[in-house]
Every structure is written in C-alpha cells, then in structure tokens.
TORTI-955235 format. One record per residue: residue number from 0; residue in one letter; x, y, z of N, C-alpha, C, CB in turn. Coordinates in nm, 2 decimals. Atoms other than C-alpha are relative to their C-alpha. Glycine has a CB too. Example, Ala and Ser with C-alpha at 12.3 -4.5 7.8 and 13.67 -1.06 7.14 Angstrom:
2
+-----+---------+--------+--------+--------+--------+---------+--------+--------+--------+--------+--------+---------+--------+
! num ! residuo !  neast ! nnorth !    nup ! caeast ! canorth !   caup !  ceast ! cnorth !    cup ! cbeast ! cbnorth !   cbup !
+-----+---------+--------+--------+--------+--------+---------+--------+--------+--------+--------+--------+---------+--------+
!   0 !       A !   0.09 !  -0.12 !   0.00 !   1.23 !   -0.45 !   0.78 !   0.09 !   0.12 !   0.00 !  -0.10 !    0.00 !   0.12 !
!   1 !       S !  -0.09 !  -0.11 !   0.00 !   1.37 !   -0.11 !   0.71 !  -0.08 !   0.11 !   0.08 !   0.04 !    0.05 !  -0.14 !
+-----+---------+--------+--------+--------+--------+---------+--------+--------+--------+--------+--------+---------+--------+
END
This chain:
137
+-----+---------+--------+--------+--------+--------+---------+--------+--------+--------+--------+--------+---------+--------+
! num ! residuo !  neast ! nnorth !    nup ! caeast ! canorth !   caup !  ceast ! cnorth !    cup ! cbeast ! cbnorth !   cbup !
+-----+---------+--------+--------+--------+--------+---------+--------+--------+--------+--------+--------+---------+--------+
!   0 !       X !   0.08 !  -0.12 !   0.00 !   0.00 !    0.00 !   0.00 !   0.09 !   0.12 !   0.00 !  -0.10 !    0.00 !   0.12 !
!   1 !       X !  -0.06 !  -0.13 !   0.01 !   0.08 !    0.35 !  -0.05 !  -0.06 !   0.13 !   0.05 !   0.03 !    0.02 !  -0.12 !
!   2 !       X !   0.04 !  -0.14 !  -0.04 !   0.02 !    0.72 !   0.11 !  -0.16 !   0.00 !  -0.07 !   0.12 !    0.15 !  -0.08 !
!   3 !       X !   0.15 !  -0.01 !   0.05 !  -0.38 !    0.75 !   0.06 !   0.02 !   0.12 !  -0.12 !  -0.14 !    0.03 !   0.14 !
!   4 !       X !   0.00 !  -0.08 !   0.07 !  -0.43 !    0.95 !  -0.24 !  -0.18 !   0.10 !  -0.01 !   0.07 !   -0.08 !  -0.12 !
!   5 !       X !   0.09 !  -0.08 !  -0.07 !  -0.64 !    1.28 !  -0.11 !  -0.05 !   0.09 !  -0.11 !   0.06 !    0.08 !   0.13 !
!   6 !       X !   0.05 !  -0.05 !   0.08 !  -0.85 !    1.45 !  -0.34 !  -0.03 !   0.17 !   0.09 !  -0.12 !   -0.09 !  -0.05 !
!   7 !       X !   0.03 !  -0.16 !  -0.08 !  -0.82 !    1.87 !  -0.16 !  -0.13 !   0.00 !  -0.02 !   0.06 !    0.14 !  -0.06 !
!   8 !       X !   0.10 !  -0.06 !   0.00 !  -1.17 !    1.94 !  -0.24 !  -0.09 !  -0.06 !   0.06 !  -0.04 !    0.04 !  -0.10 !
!   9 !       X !   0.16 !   0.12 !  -0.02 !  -1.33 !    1.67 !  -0.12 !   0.03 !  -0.04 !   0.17 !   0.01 !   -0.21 !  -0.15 !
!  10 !       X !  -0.03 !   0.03 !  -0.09 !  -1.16 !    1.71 !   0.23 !  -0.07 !   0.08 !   0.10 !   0.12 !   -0.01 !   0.00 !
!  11 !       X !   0.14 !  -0.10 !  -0.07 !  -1.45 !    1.80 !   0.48 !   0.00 !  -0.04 !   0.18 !  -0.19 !   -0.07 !  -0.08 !
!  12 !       X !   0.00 !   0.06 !  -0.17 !  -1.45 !    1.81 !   0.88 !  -0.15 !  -0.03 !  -0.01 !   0.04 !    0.11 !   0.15 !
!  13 !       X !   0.15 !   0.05 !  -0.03 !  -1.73 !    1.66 !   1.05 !  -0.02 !   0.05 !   0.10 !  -0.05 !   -0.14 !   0.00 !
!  14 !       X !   0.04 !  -0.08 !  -0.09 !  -1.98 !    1.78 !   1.27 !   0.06 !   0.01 !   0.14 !  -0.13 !   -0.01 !   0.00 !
!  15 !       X !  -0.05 !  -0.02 !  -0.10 !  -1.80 !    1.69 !   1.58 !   0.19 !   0.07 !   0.02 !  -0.05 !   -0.12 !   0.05 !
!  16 !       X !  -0.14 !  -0.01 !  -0.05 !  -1.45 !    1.77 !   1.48 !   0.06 !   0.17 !   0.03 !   0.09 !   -0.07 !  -0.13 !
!  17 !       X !  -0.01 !  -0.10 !  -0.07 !  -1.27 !    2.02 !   1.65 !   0.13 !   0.04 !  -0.05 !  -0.02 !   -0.02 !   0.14 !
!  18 !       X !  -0.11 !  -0.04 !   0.14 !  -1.06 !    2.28 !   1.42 !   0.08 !   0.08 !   0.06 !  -0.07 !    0.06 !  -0.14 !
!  19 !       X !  -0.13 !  -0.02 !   0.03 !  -0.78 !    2.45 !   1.48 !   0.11 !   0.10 !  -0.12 !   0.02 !   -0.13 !  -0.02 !
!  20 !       X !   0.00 !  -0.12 !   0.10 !  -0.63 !    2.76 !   1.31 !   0.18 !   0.06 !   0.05 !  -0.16 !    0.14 !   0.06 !
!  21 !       X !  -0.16 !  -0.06 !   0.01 !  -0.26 !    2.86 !   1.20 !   0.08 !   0.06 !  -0.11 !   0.08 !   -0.09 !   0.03 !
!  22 !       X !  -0.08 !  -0.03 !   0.10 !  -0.01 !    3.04 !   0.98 !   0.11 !  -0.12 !  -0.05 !   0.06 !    0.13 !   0.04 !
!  23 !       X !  -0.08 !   0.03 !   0.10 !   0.17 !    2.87 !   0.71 !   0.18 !   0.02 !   0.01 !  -0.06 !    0.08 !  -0.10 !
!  24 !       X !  -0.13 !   0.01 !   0.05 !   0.55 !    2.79 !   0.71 !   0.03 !  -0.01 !  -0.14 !   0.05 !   -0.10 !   0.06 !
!  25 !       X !  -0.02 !   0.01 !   0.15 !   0.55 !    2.74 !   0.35 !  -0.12 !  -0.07 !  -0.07 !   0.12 !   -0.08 !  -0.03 !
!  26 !       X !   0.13 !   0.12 !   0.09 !   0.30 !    2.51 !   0.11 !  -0.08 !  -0.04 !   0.10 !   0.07 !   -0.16 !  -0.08 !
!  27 !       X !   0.06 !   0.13 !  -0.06 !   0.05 !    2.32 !   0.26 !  -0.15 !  -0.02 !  -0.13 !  -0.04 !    0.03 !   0.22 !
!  28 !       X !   0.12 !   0.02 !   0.07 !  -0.22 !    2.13 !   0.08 !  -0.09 !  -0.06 !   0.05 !   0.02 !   -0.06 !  -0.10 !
!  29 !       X !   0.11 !   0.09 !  -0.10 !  -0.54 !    2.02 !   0.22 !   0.02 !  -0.12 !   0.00 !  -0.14 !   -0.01 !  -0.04 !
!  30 !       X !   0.05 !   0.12 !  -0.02 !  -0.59 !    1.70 !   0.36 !   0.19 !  -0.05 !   0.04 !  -0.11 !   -0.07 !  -0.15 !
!  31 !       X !  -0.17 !   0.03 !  -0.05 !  -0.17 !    1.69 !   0.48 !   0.04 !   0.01 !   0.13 !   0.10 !    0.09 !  -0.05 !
!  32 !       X !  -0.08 !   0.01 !  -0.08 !  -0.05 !    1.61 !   0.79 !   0.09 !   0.09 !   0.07 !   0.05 !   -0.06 !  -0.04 !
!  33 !       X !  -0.10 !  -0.04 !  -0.02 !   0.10 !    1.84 !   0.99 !   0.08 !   0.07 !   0.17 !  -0.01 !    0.08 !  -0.10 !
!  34 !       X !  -0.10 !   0.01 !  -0.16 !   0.31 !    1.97 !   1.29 !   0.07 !   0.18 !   0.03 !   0.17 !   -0.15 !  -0.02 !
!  35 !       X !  -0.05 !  -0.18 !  -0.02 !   0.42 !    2.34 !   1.46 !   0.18 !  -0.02 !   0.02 !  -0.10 !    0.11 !   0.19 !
!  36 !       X !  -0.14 !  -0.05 !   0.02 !   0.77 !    2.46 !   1.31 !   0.07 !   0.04 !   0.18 !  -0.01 !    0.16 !  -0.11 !
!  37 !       X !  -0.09 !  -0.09 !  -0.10 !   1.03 !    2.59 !   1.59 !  -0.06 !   0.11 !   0.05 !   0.12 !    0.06 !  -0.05 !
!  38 !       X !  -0.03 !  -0.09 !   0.00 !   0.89 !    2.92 !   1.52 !  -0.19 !   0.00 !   0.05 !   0.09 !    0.05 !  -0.13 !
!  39 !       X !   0.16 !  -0.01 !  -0.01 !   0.48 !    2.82 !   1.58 !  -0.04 !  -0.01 !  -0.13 !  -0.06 !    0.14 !   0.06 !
!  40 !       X !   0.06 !  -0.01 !   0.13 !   0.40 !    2.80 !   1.21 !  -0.03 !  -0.15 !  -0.05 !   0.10 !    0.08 !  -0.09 !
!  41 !       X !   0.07 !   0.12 !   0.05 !   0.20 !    2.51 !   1.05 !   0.11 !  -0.04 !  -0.10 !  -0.16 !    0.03 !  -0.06 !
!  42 !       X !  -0.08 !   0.09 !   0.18 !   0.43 !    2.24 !   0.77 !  -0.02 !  -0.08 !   0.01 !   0.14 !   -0.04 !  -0.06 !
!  43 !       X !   0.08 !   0.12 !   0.02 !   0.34 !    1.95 !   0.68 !   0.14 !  -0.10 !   0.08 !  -0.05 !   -0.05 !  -0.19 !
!  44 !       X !  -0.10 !   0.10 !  -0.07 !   0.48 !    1.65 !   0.87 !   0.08 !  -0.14 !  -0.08 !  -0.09 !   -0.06 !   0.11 !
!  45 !       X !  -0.07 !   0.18 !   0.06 !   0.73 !    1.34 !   0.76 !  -0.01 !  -0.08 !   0.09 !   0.17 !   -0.02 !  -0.03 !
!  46 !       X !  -0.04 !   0.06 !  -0.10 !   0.73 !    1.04 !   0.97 !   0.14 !  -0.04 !   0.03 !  -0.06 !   -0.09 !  -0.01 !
!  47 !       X !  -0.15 !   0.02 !  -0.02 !   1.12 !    1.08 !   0.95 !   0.10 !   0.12 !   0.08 !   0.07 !   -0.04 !  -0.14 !
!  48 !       X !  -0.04 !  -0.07 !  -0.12 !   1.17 !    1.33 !   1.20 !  -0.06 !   0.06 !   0.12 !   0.04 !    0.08 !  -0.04 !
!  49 !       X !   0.06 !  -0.03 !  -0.15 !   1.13 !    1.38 !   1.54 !  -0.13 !   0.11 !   0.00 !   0.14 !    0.08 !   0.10 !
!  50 !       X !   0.06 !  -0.12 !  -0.08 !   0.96 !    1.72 !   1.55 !  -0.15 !  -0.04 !  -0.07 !   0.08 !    0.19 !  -0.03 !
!  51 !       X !   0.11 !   0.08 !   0.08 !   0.73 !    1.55 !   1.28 !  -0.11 !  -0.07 !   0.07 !   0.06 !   -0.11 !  -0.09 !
!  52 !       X !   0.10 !   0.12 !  -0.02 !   0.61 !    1.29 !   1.49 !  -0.09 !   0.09 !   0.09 !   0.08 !   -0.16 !   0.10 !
!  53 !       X !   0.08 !  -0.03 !  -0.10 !   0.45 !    1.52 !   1.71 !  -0.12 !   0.07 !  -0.10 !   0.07 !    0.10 !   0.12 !
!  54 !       X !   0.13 !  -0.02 !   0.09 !   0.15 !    1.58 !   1.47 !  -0.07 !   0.09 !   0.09 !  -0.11 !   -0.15 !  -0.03 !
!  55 !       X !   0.09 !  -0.09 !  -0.09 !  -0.07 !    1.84 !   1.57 !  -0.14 !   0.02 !  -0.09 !   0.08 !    0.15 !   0.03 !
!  56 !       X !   0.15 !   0.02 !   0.08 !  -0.35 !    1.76 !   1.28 !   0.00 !  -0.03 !  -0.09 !  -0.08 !    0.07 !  -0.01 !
!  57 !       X !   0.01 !   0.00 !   0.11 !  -0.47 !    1.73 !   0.94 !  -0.03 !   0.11 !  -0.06 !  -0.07 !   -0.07 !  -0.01 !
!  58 !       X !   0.09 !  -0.14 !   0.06 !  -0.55 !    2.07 !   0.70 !  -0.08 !  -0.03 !  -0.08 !   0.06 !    0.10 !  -0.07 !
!  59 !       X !   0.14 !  -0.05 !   0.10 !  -0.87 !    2.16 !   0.55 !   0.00 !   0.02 !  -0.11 !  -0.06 !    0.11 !   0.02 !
!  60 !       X !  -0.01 !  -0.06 !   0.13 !  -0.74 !    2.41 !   0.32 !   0.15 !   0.00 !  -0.04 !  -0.05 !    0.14 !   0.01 !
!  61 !       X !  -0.18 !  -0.05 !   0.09 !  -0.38 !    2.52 !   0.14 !  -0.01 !   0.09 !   0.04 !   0.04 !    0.01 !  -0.16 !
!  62 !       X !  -0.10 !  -0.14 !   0.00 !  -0.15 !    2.79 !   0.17 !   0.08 !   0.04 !   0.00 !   0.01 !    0.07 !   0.05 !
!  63 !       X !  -0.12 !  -0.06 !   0.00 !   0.11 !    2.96 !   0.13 !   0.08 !   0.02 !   0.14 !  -0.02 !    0.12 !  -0.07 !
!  64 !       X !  -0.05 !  -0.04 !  -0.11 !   0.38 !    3.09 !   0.32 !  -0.10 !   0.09 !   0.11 !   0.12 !    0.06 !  -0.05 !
!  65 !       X !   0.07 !  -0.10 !  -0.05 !   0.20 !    3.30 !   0.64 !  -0.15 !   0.02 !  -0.05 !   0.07 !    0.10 !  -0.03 !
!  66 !       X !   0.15 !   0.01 !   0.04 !  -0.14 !    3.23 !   0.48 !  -0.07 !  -0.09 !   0.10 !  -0.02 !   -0.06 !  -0.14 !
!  67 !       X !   0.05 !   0.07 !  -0.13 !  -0.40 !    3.10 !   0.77 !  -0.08 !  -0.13 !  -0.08 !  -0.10 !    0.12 !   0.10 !
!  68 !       X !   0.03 !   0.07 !   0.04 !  -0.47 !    2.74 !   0.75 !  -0.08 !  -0.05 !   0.12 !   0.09 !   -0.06 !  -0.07 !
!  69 !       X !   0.11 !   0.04 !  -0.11 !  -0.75 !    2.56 !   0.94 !   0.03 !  -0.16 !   0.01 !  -0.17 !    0.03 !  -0.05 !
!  70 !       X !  -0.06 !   0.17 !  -0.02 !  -0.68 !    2.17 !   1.08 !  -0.07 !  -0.05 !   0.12 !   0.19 !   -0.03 !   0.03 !
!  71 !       X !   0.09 !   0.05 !  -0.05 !  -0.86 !    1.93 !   1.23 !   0.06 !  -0.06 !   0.11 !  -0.06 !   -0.08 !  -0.07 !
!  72 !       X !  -0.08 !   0.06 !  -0.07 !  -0.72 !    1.80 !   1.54 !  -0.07 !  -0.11 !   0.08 !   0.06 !    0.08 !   0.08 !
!  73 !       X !   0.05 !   0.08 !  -0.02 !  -0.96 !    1.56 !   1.64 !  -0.14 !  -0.02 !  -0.04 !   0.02 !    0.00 !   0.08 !
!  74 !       X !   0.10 !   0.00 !   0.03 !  -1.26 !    1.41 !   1.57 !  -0.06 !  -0.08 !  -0.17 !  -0.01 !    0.14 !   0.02 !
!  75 !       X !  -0.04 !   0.04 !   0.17 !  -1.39 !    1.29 !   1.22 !   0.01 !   0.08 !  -0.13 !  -0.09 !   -0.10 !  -0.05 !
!  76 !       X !  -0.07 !  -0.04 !   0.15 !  -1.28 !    1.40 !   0.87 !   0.01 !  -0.08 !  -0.13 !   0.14 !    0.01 !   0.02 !
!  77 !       X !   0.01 !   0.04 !   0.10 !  -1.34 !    1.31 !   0.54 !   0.12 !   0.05 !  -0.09 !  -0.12 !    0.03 !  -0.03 !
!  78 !       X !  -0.12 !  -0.03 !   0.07 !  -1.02 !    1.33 !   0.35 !  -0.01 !   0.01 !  -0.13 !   0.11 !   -0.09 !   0.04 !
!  79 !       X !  -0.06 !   0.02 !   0.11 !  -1.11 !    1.28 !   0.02 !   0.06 !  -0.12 !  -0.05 !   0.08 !    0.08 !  -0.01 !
!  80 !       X !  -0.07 !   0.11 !   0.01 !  -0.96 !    0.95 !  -0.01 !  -0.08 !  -0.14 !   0.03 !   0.10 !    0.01 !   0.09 !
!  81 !       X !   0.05 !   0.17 !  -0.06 !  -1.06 !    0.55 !  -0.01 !   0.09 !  -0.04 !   0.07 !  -0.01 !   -0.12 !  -0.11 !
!  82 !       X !  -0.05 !   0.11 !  -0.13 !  -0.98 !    0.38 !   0.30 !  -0.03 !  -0.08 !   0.01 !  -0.02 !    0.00 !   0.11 !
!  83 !       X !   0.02 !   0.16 !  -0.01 !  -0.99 !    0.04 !   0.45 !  -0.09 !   0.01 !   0.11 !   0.13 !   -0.11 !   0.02 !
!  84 !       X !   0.06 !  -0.01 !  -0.12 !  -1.23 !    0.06 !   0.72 !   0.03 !  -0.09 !   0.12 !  -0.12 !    0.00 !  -0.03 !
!  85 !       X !  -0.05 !   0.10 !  -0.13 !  -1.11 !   -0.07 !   1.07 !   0.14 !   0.06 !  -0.01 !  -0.01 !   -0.19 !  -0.02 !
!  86 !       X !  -0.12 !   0.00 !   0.04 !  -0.72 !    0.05 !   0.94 !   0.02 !   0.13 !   0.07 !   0.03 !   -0.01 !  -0.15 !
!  87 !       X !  -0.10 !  -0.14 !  -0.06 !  -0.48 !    0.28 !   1.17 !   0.05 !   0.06 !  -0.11 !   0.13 !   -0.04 !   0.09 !
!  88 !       X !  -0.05 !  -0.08 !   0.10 !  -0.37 !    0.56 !   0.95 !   0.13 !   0.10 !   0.07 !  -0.13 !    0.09 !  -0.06 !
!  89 !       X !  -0.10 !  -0.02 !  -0.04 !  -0.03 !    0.70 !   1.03 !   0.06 !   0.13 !  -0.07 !   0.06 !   -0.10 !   0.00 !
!  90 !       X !  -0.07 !  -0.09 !   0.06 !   0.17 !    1.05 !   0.96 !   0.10 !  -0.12 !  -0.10 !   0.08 !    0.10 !   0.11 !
!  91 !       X !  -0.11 !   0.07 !   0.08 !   0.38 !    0.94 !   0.62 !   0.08 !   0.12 !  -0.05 !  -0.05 !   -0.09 !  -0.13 !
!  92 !       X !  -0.09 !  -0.10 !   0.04 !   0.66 !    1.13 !   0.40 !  -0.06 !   0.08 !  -0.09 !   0.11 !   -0.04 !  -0.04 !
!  93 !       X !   0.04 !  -0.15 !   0.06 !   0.60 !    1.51 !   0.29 !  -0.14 !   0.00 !   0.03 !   0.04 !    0.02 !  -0.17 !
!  94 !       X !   0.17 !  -0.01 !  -0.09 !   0.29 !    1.51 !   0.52 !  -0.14 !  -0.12 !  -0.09 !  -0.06 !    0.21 !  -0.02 !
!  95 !       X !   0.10 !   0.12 !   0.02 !   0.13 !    1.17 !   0.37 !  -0.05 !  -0.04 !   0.10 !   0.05 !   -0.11 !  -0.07 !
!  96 !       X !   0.08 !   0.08 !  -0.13 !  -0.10 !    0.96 !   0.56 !   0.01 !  -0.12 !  -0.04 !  -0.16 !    0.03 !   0.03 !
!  97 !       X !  -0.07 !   0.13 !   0.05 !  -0.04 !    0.61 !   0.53 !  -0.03 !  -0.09 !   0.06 !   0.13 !    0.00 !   0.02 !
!  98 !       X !   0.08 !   0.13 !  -0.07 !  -0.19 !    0.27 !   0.65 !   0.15 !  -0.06 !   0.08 !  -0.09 !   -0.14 !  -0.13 !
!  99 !       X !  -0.11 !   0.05 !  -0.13 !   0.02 !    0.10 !   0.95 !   0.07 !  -0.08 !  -0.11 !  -0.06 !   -0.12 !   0.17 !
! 100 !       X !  -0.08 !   0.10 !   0.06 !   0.14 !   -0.14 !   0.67 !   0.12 !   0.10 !  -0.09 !  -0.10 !   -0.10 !  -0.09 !
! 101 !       X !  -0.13 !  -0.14 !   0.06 !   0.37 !    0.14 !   0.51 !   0.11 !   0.07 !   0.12 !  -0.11 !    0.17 !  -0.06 !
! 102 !       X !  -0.09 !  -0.05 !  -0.06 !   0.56 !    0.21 !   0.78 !   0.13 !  -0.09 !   0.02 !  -0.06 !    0.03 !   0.11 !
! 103 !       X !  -0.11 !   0.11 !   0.02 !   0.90 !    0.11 !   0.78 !   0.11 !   0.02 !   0.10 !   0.07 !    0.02 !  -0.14 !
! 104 !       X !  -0.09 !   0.01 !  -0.13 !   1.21 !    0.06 !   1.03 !   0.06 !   0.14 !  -0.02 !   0.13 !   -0.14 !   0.02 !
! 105 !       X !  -0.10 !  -0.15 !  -0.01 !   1.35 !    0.42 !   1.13 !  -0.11 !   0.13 !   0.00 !   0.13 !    0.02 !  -0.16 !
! 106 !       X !   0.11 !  -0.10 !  -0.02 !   1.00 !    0.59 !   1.12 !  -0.05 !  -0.01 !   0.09 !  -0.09 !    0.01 !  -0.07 !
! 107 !       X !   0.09 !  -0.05 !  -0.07 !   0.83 !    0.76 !   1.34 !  -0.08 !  -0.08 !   0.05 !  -0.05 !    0.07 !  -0.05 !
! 108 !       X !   0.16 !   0.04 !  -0.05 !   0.50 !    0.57 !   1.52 !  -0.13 !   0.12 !   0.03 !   0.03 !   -0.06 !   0.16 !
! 109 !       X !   0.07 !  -0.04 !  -0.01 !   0.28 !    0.86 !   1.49 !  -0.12 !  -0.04 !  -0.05 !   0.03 !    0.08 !   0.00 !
! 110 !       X !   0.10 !  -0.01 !   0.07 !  -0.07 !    0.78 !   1.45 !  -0.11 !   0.14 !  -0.02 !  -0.04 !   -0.09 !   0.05 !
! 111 !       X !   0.04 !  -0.10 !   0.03 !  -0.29 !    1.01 !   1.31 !  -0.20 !  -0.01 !   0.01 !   0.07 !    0.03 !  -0.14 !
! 112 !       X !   0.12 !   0.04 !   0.03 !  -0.65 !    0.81 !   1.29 !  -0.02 !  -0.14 !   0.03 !  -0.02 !    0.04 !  -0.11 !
! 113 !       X !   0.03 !   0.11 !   0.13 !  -0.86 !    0.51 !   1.21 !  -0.09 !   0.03 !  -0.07 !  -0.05 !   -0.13 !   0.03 !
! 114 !       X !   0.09 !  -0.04 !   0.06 !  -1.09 !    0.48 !   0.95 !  -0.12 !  -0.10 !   0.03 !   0.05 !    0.02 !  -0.13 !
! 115 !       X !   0.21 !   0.06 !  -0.03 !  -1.50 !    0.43 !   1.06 !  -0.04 !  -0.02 !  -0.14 !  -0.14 !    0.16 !   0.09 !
! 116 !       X !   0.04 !   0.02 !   0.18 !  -1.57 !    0.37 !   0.69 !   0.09 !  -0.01 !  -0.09 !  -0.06 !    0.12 !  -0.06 !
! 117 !       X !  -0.11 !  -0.07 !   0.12 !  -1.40 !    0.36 !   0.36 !   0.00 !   0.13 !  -0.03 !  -0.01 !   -0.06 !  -0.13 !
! 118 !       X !  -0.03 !  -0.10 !   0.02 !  -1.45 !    0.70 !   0.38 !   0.00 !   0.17 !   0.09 !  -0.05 !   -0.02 !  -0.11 !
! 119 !       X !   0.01 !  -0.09 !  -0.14 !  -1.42 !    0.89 !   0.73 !   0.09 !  -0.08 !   0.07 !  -0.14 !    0.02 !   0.08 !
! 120 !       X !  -0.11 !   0.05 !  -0.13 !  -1.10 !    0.89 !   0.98 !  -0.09 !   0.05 !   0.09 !   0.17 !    0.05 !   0.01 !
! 121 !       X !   0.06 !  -0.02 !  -0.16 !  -1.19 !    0.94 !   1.32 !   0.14 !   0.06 !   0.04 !  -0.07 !   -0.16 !   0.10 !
! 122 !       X !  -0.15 !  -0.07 !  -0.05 !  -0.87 !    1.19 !   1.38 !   0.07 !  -0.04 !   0.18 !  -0.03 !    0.20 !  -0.01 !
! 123 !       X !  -0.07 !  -0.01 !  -0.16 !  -0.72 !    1.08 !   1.76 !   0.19 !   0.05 !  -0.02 !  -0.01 !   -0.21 !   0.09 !
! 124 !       X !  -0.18 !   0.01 !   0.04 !  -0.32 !    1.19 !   1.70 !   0.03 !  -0.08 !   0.13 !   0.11 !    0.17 !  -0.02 !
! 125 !       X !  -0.09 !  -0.02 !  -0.14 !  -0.11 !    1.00 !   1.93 !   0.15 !  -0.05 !  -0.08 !  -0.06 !   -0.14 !   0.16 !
! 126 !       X !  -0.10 !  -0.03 !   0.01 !   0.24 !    1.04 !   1.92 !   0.11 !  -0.09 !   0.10 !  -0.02 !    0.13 !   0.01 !
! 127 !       X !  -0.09 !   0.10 !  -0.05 !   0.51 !    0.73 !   2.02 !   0.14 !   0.05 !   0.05 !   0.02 !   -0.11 !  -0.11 !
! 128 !       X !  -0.11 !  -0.08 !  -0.02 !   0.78 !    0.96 !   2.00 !   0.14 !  -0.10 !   0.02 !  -0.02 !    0.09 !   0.13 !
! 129 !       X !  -0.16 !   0.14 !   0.05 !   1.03 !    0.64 !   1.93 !   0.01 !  -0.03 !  -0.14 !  -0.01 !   -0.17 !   0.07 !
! 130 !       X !   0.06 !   0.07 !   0.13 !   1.06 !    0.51 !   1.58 !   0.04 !  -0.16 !   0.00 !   0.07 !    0.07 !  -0.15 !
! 131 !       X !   0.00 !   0.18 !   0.04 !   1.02 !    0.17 !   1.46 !   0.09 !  -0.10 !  -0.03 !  -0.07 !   -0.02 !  -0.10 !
! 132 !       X !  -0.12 !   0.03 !   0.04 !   1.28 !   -0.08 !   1.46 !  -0.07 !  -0.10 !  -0.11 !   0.11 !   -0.07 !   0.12 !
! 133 !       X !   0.04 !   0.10 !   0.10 !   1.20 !   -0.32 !   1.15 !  -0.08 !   0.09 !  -0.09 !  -0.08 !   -0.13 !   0.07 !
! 134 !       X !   0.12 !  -0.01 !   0.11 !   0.91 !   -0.30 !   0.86 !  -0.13 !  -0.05 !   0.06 !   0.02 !   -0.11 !  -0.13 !
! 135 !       X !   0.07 !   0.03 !  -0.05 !   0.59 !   -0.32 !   1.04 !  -0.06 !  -0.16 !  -0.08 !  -0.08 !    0.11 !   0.04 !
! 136 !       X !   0.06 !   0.13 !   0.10 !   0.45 !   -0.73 !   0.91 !  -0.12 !   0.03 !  -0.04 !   0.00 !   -0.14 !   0.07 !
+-----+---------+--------+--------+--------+--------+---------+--------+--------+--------+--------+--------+---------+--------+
END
C-alpha cells in the first residue's frame, strides 16, 4: 500500500470535529499532515523526523507561506480518499498519511487516525515519540 491518495476538495470536517487555526511555514495542501515549526508555524509532517512525529493535525485548506490554514485535530474527517475501514492511519513522508502497513524501520510511530468507513477517519493523533525498529509485518 501507499500514502492514501487525497482529493483537496473533497476534504471535509465533520460535525463533531474540533478545528484548529494557523499560519503557514510554507506550502501546505489540504488534507496533509502536519506539525508546529520551531517558530509556531503550521508544515506538513514526515514520519522521519522527530519534531514531525508530534502531529498536531490534518489541513482543510492550502497555503502559502503565512497564509492562515485551518486543521482538524480531532474528531472525524473526510479526507477525500478511499480507506480500509477498521485501518490505523499514520503520519507518512512530505505530510502523507499512510496505513500501519507502510511504515518502515527508522519511522516515526505517529498515529494520526482510524478509518470508521472507507471513507471517514476518526482523527485521535497519538504520538510514540520512538521510531520503529524493523518493517511493520
């Protein structure tokens, strides 16, 4: 399997999720993963670095540098994407999301979700803050 592939327009919170509001370090594109810079500023997260693993949500919208972006930090979310329903979804690389079976030895353990449907996560982040020795089986 590979990084769910997220359609931006089609990435919608749901009525209970609870959103979350920040400026832009650089790019971000809805429905990406991401985590506060050094400086407080929203970028998208890798699971191959520390400051990464500490997820702090999913975005709504896009933006630029210093452009305000809105993110879901819990709750559910429609990403735009086919899921497996029942499947932990995990920060991946350049702020992918990624089913537990994509994770590989030296990443991160942040989870980011599961998915209640093939097509709604249920956002919980938690954050392992160790990475993974092996290829998860």
């Amino acid at each position: 399997m590979a990084a769910i592939t997220v359609t931006a327009t089609g990435v919608i919170p749901g009525a209970n999720a609870q959103i979350a509001q920040g400026r832009a370090a650089g790019t971000i594109t809805a429905g990406q993963s991401l985590y506060l810079d050094a400086n407080g500023k929203l970028t998208v997260a890798s699971n191959a670095a520390l400051l990464s693993a500490a997820a702090v949500g999913i975005s709504l919208n896009g933006g630029a540098i210093n452009q305000v972006v809105d993110y879901v930090t819990k709750g559910l979310l429609t990403p735009g994407a086919t899921l497996v329903q029942g499947q932990p979804y995990y920060v991946g690389v350049a702020g992918g999301i990624i089913p537990v079976d994509d994770i590989a030895g030296g990443e991160y353990m942040t989870i980011l979700g599961h998915a209640i449907s093939t097509s709604v996560i249920d956002v919980s982040i938690k954050s392992a803050g160790v990475t993974k020795t092996g290829a998860v089986a």
